[in-house]
C-alpha positions as CSV (number, residue, x, y, z in Angstrom):
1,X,-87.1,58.6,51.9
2,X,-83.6,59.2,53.6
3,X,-81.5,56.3,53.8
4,X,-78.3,57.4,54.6
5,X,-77.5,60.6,56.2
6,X,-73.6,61.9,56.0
7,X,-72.0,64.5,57.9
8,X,-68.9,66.1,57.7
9,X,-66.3,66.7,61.1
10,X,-64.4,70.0,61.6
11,X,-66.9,73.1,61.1
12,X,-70.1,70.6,61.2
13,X,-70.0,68.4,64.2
14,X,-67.3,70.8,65.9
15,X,-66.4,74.4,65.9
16,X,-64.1,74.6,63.3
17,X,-61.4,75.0,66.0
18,X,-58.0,73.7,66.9
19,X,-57.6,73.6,70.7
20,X,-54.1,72.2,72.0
21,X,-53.2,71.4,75.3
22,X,-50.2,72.2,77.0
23,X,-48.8,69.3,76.6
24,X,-49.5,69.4,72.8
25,X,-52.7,67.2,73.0
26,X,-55.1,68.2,70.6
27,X,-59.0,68.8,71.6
28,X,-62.3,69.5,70.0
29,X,-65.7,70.4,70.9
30,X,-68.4,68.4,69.8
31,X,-72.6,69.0,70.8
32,X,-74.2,66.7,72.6
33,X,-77.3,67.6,71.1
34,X,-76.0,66.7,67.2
35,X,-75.2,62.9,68.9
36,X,-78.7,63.0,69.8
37,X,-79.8,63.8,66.3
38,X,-78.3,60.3,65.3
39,X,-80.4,58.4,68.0
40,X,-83.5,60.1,65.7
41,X,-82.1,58.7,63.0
42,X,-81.9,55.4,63.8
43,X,-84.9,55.4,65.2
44,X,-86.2,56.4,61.4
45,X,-84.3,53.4,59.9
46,X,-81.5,56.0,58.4
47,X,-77.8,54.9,58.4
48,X,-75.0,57.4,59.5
49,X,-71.5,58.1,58.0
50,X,-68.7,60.5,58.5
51,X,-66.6,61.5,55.7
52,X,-64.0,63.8,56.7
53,X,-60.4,64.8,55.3
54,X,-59.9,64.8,59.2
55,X,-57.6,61.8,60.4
56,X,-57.6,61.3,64.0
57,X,-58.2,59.1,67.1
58,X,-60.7,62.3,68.6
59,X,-62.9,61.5,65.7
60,X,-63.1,58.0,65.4
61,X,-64.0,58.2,69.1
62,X,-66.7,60.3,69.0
63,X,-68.2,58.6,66.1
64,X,-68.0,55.3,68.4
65,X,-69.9,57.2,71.1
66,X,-72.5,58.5,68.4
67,X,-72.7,54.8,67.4
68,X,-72.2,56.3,63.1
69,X,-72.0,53.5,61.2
70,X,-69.1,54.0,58.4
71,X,-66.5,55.9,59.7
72,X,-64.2,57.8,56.9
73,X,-61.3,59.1,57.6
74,X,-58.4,61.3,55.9
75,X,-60.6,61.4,52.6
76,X,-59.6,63.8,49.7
77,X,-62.4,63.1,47.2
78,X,-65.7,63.1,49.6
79,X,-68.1,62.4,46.4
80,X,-66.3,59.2,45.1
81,X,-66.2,57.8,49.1
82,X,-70.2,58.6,49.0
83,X,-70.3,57.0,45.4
84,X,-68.8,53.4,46.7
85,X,-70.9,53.2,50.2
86,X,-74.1,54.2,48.4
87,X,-73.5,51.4,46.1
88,X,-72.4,48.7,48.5
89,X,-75.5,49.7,50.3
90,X,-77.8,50.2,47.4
91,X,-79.0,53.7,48.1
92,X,-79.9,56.3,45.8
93,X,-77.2,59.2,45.9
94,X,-79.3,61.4,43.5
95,X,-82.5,60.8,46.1
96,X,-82.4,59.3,49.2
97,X,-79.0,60.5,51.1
98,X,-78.4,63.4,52.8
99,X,-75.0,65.8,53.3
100,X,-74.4,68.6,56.1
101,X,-71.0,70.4,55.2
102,X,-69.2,73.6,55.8
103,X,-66.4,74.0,53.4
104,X,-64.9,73.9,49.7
105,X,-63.8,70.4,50.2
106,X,-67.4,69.7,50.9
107,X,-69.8,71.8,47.9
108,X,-68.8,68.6,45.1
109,X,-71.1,66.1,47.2
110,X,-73.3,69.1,48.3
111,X,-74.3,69.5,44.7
112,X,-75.5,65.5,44.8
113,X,-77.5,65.0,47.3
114,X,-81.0,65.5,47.8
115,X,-81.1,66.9,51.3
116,X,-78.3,69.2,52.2
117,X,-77.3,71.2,54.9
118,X,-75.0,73.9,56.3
119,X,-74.0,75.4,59.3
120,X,-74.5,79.2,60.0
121,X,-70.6,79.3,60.2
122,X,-70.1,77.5,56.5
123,X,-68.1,79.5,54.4
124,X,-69.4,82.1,51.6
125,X,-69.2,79.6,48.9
126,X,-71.4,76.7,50.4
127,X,-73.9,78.8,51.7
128,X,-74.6,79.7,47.9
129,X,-75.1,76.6,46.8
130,X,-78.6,75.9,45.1
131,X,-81.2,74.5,47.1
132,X,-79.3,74.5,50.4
133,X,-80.7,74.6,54.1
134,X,-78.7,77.2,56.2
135,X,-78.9,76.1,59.3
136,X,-79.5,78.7,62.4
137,X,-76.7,77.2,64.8
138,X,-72.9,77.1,64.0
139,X,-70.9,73.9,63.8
140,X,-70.8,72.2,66.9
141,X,-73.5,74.1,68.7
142,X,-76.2,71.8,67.6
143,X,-76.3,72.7,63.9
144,X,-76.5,69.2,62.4
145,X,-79.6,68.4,65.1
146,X,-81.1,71.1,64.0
147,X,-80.8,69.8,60.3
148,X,-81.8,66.2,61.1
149,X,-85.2,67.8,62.9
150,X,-85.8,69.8,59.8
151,X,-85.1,66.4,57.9
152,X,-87.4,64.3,60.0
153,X,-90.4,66.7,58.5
154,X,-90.1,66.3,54.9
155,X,-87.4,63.0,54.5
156,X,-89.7,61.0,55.7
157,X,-92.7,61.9,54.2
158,X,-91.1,62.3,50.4
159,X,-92.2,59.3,49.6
């Protein structure tokens, strides 16, 4: 069964890019269908988290609005964050925690997890990782609801 389902930001929940304002405010553009995907979650008894080398206010926003609940931020070594939080909330790394990730930074926890995802737009060397589910949509066009539907068929029923 999937307890904990982790996602990563830049590539996976957004585009991959870097919009700047005029002003020099920085933007990004996240799916309102993947904050959906966490409400289906929920619903399944699954907890959320964000690990990301990302560190800004724009993502700890949107994980607010998404209602995640753990919230990493300006991480280097995803694996050892996923480590500690799946031992302060006893859940099985090895078996019942899922990862959705796009980059390099990303294919050490990849190769953990039970359940793991990527987006269409993931980068040459994730995609080849064994036993991953290449997702149809890109990063932040729906890629990590499409993931947690494919999920909700055979997480839940694992057992």
């Amino acid at each position: 069964m999937l307890k904990l389902f982790i996602m990563d930001v830049d590539g996976v929940l957004t585009d991959a890019g870097m919009y700047y304002s005029q002003n020099g405010d920085e933007l990004k553009k996240f799916s309102t269908y993947d904050g959906k995907a966490m409400e289906f979650l929920r619903e399944k008894g699954s907890k959320t988290a964000i690990i990301t080398a990302e560190n800004s206010k724009i993502v700890e926003n949107r994980a607010k609005k998404m209602k995640i609940d753990f919230l990493f931020q300006g991480v280097k070594d995803k694996l050892t964050v996923a480590k500690e939080l799946c031992i302060k909330e006893n859940v099985h790394l090895e078996s019942e925690v899922s990862y959705i990730g796009d980059d390099l930074n990303d294919i050490e926890l990849l190769n953990y997890v039970k359940y793991k995802g990527c987006p269409a737009n993931a980068v040459a060397k994730v995609k080849q990782i064994d036993g991953i589910e290449l997702m149809h949509n890109e990063g932040g066009n729906g890629a990590v609801r499409e993931f947690v539907e494919s999920l909700i068929e055979k997480a839940y029923s694992d057992d």
